[in-house]
C-alpha positions in Angstrom: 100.8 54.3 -84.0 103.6 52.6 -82.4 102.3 53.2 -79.0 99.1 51.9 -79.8 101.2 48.5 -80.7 102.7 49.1 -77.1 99.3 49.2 -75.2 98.1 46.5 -76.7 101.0 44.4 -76.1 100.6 45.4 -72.4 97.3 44.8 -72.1 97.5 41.1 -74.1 100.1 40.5 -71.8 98.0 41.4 -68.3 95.6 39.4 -69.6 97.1 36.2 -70.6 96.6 33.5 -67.7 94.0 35.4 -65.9 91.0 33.8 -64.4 88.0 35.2 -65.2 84.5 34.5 -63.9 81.4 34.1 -66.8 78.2 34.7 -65.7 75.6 33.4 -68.4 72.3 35.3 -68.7 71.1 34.2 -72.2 69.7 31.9 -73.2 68.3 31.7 -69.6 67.4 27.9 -70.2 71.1 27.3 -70.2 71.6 28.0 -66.4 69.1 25.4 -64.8 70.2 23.0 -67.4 73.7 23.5 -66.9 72.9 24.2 -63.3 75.8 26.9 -63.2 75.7 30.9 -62.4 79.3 31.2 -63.0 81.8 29.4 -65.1 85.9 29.7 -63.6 87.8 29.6 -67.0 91.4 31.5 -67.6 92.5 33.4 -70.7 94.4 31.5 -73.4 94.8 34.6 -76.2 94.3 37.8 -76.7 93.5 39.1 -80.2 93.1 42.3 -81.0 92.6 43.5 -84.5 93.1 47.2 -85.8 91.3 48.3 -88.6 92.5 51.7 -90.6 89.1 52.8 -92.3 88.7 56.7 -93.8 91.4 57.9 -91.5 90.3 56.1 -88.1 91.0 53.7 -86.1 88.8 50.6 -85.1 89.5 48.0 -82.6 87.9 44.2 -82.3 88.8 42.6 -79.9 88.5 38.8 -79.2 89.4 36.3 -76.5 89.8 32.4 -76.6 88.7 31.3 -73.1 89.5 27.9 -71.4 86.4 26.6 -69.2 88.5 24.9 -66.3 85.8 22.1 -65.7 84.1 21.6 -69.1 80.8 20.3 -69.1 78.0 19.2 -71.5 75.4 21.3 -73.2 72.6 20.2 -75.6 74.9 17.5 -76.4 78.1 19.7 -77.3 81.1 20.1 -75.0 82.2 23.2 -73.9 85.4 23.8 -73.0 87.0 26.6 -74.7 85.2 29.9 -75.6 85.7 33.2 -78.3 84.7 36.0 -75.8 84.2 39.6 -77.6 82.8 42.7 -75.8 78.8 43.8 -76.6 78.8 47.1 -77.5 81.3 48.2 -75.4 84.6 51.0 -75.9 87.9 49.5 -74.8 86.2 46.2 -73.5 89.6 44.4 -72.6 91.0 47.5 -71.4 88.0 47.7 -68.7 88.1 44.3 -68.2 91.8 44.2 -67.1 90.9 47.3 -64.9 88.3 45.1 -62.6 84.9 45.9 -64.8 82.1 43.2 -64.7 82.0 43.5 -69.0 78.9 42.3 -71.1 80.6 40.0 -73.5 79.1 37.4 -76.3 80.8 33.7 -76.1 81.3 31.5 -79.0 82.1 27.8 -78.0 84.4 26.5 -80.1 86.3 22.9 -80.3 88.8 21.9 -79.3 90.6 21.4 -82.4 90.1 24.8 -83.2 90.8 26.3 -80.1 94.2 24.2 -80.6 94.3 25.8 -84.4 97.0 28.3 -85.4 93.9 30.6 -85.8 91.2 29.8 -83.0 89.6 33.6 -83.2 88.5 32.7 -87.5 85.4 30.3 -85.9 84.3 34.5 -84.4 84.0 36.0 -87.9 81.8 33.0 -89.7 79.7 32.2 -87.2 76.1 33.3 -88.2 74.2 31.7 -85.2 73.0 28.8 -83.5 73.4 27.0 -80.1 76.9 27.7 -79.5 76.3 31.6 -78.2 76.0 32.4 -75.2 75.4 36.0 -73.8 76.7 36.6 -70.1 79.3 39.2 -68.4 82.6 38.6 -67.5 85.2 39.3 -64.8 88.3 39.2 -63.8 88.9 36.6 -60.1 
């Protein structure tokens, strides 16, 4: 167990202050009215949670994004983002190693990006216009 606690230490710490690429593809209105194929934003925090359950292990992992120019979309601002992997094993891990990952985003405000637990807005949200669907990658 302890090593597990050492990898993902390593890997929150690779990550941390990387600029990653997001490349939206739903809702497909989004890019002609944002007018963007890629967003630049750089990795804020890494959460990674580990759930024991029957004997095994499960990981979720989360990411709270900063969009480095933040813009306007259906009259919300979007500037920082909860990035989780879609239906993908060791997502993170992947990402760090140069994979182009399929990844759900959450925007989020900037208050609670700022909050002493930005990654809570990830497990309540139950829809609406703040998801995006899109891939990431590391610059």
């Amino acid at each position: 167990m302890n090593e597990t606690y050492e990898n993902i230490k390593q890997l929150t710490d690779s990550l941390v202050g990387a600029k990653v690429q997001v490349l939206v593809s739903d809702p497909w209105e989004f890019v002609t009215e944002v007018r963007a194929e890629s967003i630049s934003t750089i990795i804020e925090q890494v959460s990674i949670r580990i759930d024991a359950k029957h004997d095994e292990f499960s990981e979720r992992e989360s990411i709270l994004i900063r969009i480095l120019e933040p813009f306007a979309y259906r009259k919300m601002k979007f500037e920082f983002f909860i990035a989780s992997p879609r239906h993908f094993e060791n997502g993170l891990q992947a990402l760090n190693n140069g994979g182009d990952i399929p990844f759900n985003f959450l925007r989020i405000p900037e208050l609670e990006a700022k909050s002493n637990n930005p990654f809570k807005a990830d497990n309540d949200w139950r829809g609406g216009q703040e998801g995006l669907i899109g891939t990431l990658k590391i610059k």
